[in-house]
C-alpha positions in Angstrom: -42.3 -137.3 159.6 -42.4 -138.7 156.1 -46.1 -139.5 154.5 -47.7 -142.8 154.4 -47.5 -142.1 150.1 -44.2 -141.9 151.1 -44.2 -145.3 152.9 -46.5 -147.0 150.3 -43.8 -145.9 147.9 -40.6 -147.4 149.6 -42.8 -150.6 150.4 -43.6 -150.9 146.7 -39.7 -150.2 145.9 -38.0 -152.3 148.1 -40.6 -155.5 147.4 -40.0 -155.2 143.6 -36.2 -156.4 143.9 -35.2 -159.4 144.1 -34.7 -161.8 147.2 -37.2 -159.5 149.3 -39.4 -161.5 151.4 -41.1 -158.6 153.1 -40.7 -154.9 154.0 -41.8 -153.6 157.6 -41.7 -150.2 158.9 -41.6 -149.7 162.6 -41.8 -146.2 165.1 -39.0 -146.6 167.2 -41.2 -148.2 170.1 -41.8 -150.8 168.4 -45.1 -150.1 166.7 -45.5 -151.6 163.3 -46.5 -148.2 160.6 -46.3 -149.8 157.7 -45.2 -153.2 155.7 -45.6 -155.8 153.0 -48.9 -157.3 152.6 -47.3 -160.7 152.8 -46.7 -160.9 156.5 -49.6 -161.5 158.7 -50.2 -158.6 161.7 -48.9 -161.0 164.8 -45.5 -160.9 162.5 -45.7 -157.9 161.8 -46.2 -156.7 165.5 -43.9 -159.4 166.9 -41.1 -158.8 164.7 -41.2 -154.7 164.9 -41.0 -155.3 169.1 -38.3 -157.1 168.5 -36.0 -155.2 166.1 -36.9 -152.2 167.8 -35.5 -153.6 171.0 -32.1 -154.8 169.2 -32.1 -151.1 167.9 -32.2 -150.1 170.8 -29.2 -152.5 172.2 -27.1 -151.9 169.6 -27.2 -148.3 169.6 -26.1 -148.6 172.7 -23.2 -150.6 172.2 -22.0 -148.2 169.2 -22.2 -145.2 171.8 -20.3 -147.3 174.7 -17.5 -148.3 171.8 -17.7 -144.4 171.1 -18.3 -145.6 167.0 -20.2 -142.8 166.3 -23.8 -143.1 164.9 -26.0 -146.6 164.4 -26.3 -146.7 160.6 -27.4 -149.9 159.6 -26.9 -153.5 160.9 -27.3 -156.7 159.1 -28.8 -160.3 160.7 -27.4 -163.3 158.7 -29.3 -166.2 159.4 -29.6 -169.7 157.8 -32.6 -169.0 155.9 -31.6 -165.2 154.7 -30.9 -161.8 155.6 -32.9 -158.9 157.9 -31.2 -156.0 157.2 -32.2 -153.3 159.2 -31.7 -149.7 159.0 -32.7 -147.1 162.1 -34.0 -143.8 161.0 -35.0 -140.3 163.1 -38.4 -141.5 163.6 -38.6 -145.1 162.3 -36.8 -148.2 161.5 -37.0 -150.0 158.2 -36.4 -153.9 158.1 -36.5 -155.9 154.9 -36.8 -159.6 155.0 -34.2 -161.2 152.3 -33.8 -164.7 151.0 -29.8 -165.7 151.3 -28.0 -164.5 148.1 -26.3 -167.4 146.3 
């Protein structure tokens, strides 16, 4: 398990670019660990449930497709991007406006 300095430090990474709305990292339940000051605990919470739960379904359909490994998935929405990238023993999601 990486450190929370080691969190802190990807948080601090991924906010500085630009288009990054907010950064959340998330056990694989579902439990938020870590994220962007910017987003309030019931998003936080709410939104690490969630994601986890897609994780969880798409991992799934890579293995019934026989695809291999879950990598990373992208969510395009009207508004921006949540990108989302499943680790061992967490999940990273970063919020992004739409690129122009």
């Amino acid at each position: 398990m990486i450190s929370q300095k080691q969190f802190e430090e990807t948080l601090k990474s991924l906010e500085s670019h630009p288009g990054v709305r907010g950064v959340i990292i998330t056990s694989n339940d579902g439990l938020p660990i870590s994220s962007t000051q910017n987003l309030s605990m019931e998003m936080r919470e709410n939104v690490s449930a969630l994601v986890a739960s897609l994780v969880g379904r798409a991992k799934a359909v890579v293995t019934e497709l026989e695809e291999g490994h879950l990598n990373f998935f992208t969510l395009d929405t009207s508004h921006g991007e949540i990108l989302v990238a499943p680790e061992n023993e967490y999940v990273l999601i970063v919020l992004r406006e739409k690129r122009k």
